[in-house]
N, C-alpha and C positions, 0 to 999 in steps of 0.2 A: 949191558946197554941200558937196562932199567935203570941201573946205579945211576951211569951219565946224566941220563934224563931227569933224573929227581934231584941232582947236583945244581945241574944248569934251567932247570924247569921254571925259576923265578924268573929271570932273565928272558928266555924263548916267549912265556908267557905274557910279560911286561911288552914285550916288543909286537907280539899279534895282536895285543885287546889294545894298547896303546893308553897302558896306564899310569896315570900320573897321581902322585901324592895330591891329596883333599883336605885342607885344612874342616871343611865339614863333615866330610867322613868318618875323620880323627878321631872329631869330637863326640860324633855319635858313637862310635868303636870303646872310647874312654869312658864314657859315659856305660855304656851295655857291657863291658868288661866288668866295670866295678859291681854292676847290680847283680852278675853273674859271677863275681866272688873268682875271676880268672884272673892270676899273678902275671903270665909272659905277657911281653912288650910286643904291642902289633902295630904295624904298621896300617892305616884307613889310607885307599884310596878310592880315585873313578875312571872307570874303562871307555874311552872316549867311542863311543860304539851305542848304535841308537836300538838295537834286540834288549828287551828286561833280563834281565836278571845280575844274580851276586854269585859271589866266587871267592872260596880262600886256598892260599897256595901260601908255598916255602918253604924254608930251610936254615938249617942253624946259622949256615951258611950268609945267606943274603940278606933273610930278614924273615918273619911270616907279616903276610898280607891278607887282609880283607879289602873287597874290592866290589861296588856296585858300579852297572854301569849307568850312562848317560838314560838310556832307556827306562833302567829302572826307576828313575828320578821322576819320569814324566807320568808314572801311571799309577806309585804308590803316595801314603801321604808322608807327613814325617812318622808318624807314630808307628804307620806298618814298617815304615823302612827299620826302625830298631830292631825288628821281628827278626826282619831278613838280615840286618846285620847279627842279629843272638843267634841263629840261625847257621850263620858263619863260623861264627866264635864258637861254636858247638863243635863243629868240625875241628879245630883248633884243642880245643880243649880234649877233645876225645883223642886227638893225633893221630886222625884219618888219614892225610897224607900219607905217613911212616910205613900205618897197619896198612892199607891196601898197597900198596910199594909190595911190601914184604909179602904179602899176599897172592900180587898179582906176579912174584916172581916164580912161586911153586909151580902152576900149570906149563910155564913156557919150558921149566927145567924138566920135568916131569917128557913133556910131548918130547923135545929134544935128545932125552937120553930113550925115548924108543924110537925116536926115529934112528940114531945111532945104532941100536941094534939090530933093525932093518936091513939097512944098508950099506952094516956091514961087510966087507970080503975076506976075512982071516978065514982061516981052517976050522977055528974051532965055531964056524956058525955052523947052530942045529937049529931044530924045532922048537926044543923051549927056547932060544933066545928069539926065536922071529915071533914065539906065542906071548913071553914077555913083552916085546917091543909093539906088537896090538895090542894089549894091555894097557903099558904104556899112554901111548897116544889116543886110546878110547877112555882114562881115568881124565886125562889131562880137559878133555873137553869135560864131562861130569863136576871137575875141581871148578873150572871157570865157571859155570853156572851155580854151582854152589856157593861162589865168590860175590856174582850178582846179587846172590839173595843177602850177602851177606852187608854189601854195598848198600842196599836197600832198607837193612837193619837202621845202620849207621844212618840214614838220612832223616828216618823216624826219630833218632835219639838227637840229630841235630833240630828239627821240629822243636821236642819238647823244648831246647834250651830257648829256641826264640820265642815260644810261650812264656817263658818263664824271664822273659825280656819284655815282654809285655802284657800280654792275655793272651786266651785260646780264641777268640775271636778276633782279635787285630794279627796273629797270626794266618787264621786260614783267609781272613778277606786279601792279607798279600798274596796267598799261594793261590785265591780263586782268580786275582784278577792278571797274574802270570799267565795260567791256564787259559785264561780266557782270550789274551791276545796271542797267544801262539796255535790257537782253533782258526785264527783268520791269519794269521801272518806265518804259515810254516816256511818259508822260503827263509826266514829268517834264523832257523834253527840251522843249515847247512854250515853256515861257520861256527857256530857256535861248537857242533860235533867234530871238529877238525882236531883238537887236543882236549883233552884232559876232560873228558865226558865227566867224570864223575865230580868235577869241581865245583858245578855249579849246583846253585841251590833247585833249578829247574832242568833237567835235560828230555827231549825228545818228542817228537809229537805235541798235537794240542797246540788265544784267543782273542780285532781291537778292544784294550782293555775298557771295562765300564768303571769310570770313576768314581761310582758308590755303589758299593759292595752291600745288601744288605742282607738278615738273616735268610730271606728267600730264596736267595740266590746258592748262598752256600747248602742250604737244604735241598734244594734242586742238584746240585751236582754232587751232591754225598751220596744218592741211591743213582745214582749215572752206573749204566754197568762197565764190568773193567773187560777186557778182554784178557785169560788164563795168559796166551803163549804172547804177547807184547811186554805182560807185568812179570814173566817166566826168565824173557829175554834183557830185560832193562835193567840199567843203574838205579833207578831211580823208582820208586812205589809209587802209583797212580795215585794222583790228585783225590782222588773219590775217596779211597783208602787215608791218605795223610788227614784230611779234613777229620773222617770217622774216628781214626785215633788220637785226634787232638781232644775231641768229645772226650774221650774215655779215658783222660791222663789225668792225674791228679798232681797240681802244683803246691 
């Protein structure tokens, strides 16, 4: 089923964000490709959909896509939108897609062959297979959280590359002022979470955006505290966090 999904996932995708190719997208995708020294052919669009943020999806198949939406346009400027599109291209470049695919297929396989030995009814079920199959399905859950974190690596290495598309400061003023309208607007996170949580450059929780971002601002919410079990649970590494390690990366 995962296969299917990652097959046809350009497609499903393109159809619920309602995106359409951006001759200005393109160009900033062309432009933030070459500075970032990335050879594959991407396709730039925009997701007619008024929530911020970007998105990269695809497949050998249909095409890879980078993709901001309507929303995004209205709260960064151009300079951070390159952020957020190197930011994308990161994901791309690292073949986030592929590795979590391949990743997220362990756990389900994992849970499924102990539930198999569960409920089971041959003869030959004992004790070790019903103690293997709790096993089973108690790793399967430990794998996925471990996956999370691992999801959450990945999103710090996509960071750096939109640094390294721009600065580390035109970087996190994009990521503060995501943050910032999704603190007043969470209603708007509900479709967002509907597919492919991990595609977006922002996913979960958390502000309307303030059109100037200044050092204050990001300093104020770099010592913001995180909560353990929400940053335990998530795709994605708290804002307070990403800011802090864009500090500390060396371009």
């Amino acid at each position: 089923m995962n296969s299917i999904i990652y097959i046809f996932s350009p497609l499903i995708i393109r159809a619920i964000y309602n995106v359409e190719k951006s001759e200005e997208i393109q160009n900033i995708v062309d432009e933030v490709k070459n500075k970032l020294n990335y050879k594959g052919k991407l396709i730039g669009g925009i997701a007619k959909v008024d929530f911020p943020n970007a998105f990269a999806f695809g497949n050998f198949i249909f095409g890879n896509y980078v993709v901001a939406t309507e929303g995004m346009k209205k709260i960064v400027d151009k300079n951070e939108l390159r952020a957020v599109i190197g930011h994308e291209i990161g994901h791309h470049m690292h073949r986030d897609n592929f590795v979590m695919l391949l990743f997220g297929l362990l756990p389900s396989i994992i849970y499924y062959l102990g539930y198999a030995l569960l409920t089971s009814r041959n003869e030959e079920q004992n004790l070790m297979n019903i103690g293997i199959g709790i096993f089973a399905i108690a790793f399967s859950f430990i794998l996925q959280v471990l996956i999370l974190a691992f999801s959450r690596l990945r999103e710090y290495f996509a960071d750096y590359e939109g640094a390294r598309a721009t600065n580390k400061e035109t970087m996190q003023s994009s990521l503060v002022k995501i943050y910032e309208y999704y603190k007043k607007n969470e209603p708007a996170i509900e479709s967002e979470e509907n597919i492919g949580r991990t595609l977006f450059i922002y996913a979960i929780v958390e502000s309307l955006a303030n059109p100037l971002v200044g050092r204050q601002t990001i300093e104020k919410i770099k010592k913001e505290k995180v909560s353990p079990i929400e940053e335990f649970l998530s795709s994605h590494p708290p804002i307070p966090k990403r800011l802090n390690f864009l500090d500390n990366v060396k371009l």
